[in-house]
C-alpha positions in Angstrom: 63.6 -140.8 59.0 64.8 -137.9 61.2 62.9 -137.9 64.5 60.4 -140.8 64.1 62.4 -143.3 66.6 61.3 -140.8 69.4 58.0 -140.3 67.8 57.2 -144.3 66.8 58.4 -145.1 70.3 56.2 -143.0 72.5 53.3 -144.4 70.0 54.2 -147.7 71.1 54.8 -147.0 74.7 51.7 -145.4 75.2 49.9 -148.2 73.6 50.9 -150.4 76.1 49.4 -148.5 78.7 46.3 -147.8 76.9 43.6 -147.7 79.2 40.8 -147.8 76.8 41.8 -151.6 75.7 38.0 -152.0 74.7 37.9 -149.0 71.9 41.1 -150.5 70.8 39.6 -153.4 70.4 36.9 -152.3 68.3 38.7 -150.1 66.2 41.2 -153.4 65.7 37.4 -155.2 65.1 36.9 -153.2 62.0 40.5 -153.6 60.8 39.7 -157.4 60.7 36.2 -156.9 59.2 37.7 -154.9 56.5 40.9 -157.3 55.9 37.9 -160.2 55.7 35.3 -158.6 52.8 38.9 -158.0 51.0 40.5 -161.7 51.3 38.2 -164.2 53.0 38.3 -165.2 56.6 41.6 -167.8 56.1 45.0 -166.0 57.0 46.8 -168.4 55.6 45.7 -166.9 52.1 45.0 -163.2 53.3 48.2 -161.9 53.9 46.6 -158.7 54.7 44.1 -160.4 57.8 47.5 -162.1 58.9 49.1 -158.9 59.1 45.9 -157.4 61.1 45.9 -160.7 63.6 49.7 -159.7 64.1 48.6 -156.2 65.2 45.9 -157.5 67.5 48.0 -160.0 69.2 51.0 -156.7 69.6 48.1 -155.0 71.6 47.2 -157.7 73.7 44.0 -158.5 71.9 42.4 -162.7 73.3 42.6 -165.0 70.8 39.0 -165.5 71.8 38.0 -161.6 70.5 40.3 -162.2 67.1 38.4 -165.4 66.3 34.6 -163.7 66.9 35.7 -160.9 64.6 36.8 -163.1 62.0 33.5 -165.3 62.3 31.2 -162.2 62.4 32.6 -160.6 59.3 32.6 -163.6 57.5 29.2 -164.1 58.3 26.0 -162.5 56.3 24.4 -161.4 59.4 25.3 -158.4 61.6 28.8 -157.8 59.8 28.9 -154.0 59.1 29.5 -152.9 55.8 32.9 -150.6 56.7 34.2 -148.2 54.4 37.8 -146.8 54.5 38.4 -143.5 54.4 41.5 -140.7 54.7 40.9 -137.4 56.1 44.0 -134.9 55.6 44.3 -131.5 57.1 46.8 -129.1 59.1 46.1 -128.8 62.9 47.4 -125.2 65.0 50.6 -123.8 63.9 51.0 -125.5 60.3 50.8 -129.4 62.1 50.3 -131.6 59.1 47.6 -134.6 60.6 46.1 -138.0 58.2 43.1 -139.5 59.6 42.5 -143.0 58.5 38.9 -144.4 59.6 36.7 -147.2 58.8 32.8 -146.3 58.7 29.5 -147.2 57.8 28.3 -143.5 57.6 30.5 -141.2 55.3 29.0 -138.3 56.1 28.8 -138.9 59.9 32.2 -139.4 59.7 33.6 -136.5 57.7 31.4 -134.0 59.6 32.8 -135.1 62.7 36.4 -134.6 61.6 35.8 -131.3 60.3 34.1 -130.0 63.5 37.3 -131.0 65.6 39.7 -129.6 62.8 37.7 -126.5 63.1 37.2 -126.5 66.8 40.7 -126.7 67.8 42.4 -124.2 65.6 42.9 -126.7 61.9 41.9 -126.9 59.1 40.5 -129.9 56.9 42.1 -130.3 53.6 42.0 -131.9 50.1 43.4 -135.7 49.5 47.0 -135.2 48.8 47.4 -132.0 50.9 49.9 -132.8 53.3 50.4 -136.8 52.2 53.4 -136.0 51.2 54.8 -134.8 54.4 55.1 -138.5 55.0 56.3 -142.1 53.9 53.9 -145.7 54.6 56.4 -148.2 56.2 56.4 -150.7 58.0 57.1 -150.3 61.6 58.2 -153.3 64.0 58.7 -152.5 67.5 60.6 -154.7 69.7 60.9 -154.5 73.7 64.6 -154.2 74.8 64.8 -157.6 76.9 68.0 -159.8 78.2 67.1 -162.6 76.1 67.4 -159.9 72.7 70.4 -159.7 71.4 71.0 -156.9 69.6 73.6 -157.9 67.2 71.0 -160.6 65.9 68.0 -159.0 66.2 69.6 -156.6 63.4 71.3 -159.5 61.2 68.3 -161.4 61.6 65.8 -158.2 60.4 67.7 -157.5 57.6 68.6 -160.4 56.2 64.5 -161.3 56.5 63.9 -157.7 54.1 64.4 -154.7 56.5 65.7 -151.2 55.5 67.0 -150.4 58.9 67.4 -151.0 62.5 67.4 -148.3 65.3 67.9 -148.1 69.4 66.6 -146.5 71.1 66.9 -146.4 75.2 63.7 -149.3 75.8 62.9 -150.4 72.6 64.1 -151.7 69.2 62.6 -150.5 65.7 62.7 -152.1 62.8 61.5 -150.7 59.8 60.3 -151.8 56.2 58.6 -151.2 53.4 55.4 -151.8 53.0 55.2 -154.5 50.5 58.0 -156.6 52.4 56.6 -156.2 56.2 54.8 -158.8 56.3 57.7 -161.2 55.0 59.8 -159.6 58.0 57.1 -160.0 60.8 56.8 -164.0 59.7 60.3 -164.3 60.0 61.0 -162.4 63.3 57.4 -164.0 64.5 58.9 -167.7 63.6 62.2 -167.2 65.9 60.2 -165.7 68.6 60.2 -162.2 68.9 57.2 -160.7 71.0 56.1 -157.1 69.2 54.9 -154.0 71.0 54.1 -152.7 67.5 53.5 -154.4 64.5 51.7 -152.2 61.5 52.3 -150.3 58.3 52.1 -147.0 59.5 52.5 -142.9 57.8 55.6 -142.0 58.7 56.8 -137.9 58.8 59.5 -136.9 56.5 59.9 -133.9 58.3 58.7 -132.8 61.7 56.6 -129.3 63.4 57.4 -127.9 66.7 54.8 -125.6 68.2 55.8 -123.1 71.1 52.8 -121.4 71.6 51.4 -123.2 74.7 47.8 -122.5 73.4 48.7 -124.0 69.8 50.2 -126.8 72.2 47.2 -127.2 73.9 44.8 -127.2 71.2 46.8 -129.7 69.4 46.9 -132.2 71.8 43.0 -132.0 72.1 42.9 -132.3 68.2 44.8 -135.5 68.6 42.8 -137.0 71.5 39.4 -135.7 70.3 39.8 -137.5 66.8 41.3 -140.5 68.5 38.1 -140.8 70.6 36.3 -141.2 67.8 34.5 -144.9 67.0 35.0 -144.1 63.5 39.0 -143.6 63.0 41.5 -145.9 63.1 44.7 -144.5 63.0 45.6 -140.5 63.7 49.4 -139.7 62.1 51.1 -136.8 62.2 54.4 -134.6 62.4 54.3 -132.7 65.2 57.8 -133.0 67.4 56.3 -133.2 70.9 58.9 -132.6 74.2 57.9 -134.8 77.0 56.9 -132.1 78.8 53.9 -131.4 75.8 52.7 -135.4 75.9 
């Protein structure tokens, strides 16, 4: 887990001051079309829907919005048929990168993901090539705040499932595995606790600096340019960014 408090937490932080709420909102649009053709449009028997309804209500996602979503992929009419997908490559200087997106065009999707791995100095690779550089855990992100204490935070994670608890300067982050988060969320939901994050996420093993400012540069417009994108969801990977390269 060495280096992903650093790395989970400026994930978080800058998600809070995301500017493009609306694309997040989409994107978190398809998460709960895809949780709905899986389980049904009742959260109380799709623990996988609950878990996505927890993840819009982290990023600040109306009710109103998390209600139409559920209602228009339960319906027959005008609910996209989305298909998940992983993309797995290396970006400049040996940067492993996952791309997880939800699409109703395969090949529009994987031709776009290619161009930006090829445009900015990557290179798209095979399922499994660089998977496992990383682990799928749970993440729970809490906001530091006078009424959190610590000490039960921690007691209180733990005792709910959680492998571990760290600090850092603004935020706590609790982590789990996959198959226990959502029991964690419930129980840290039920006493209260307000989440910046809440999501099963990849999670590096190990960790790639780059030096070379061009490599820097290119791989911070690898990252945006496939974040951009309608069709992906989620953009992981393991490169050890200084403030001064975010």
């Amino acid at each position: 887990m060495a280096g992903h408090s650093k790395w989970a937490n400026i994930k978080a932080r800058k998600g809070k001051v995301d500017a493009q709420r609306g694309k997040l909102f989409t994107k978190l649009g398809r998460e709960i079309a895809i949780a709905v053709r899986h389980g049904g449009p009742n959260p109380d028997s799709n623990s996988r829907l609950k878990d996505v309804i927890a993840k819009c209500k982290a990023a600040n996602m109306p009710n109103d919005n998390i209600m139409r979503s559920i209602k228009k992929a339960a319906g027959e009419d005008g609910a996209a048929n989305f298909e998940e997908i992983v993309y797995e490559g290396y970006g400049p200087g040996g940067v492993a990168v996952i791309v997880e997106a939800a699409t109703d065009n395969r090949n529009r999707t994987a031709g776009d993901v290619r161009h930006y791995f090829d445009k900015f100095g990557g290179n798209l690779g095979q399922t499994g090539s660089v998977s496992f550089l990383f682990n799928k855990k749970g993440v729970i992100v809490i906001e530091k705040a006078d009424n959190v204490s610590e000490d039960d935070l921690m007691m209180e994670a733990l005792e709910a499932g959680a492998e571990d608890m760290t600090t850092e300067d603004e935020y706590y982050e609790i982590i789990t595995e996959p198959a226990g988060f959502t029991a964690v969320r419930e129980a840290l939901e039920s006493k209260g606790y307000v989440f910046v994050e809440a999501e099963v996420s990849m999670i590096p093993t190990t960790t790639t600096k780059l030096t070379d400012p061009k490599q820097i540069e290119q791989m911070q417009k690898l990252i945006d340019n496939l974040e951009e994108m309608d069709d992906v969801q989620n953009v992981y990977h393991n490169w050890e960014q200084d403030e001064e390269d975010e």
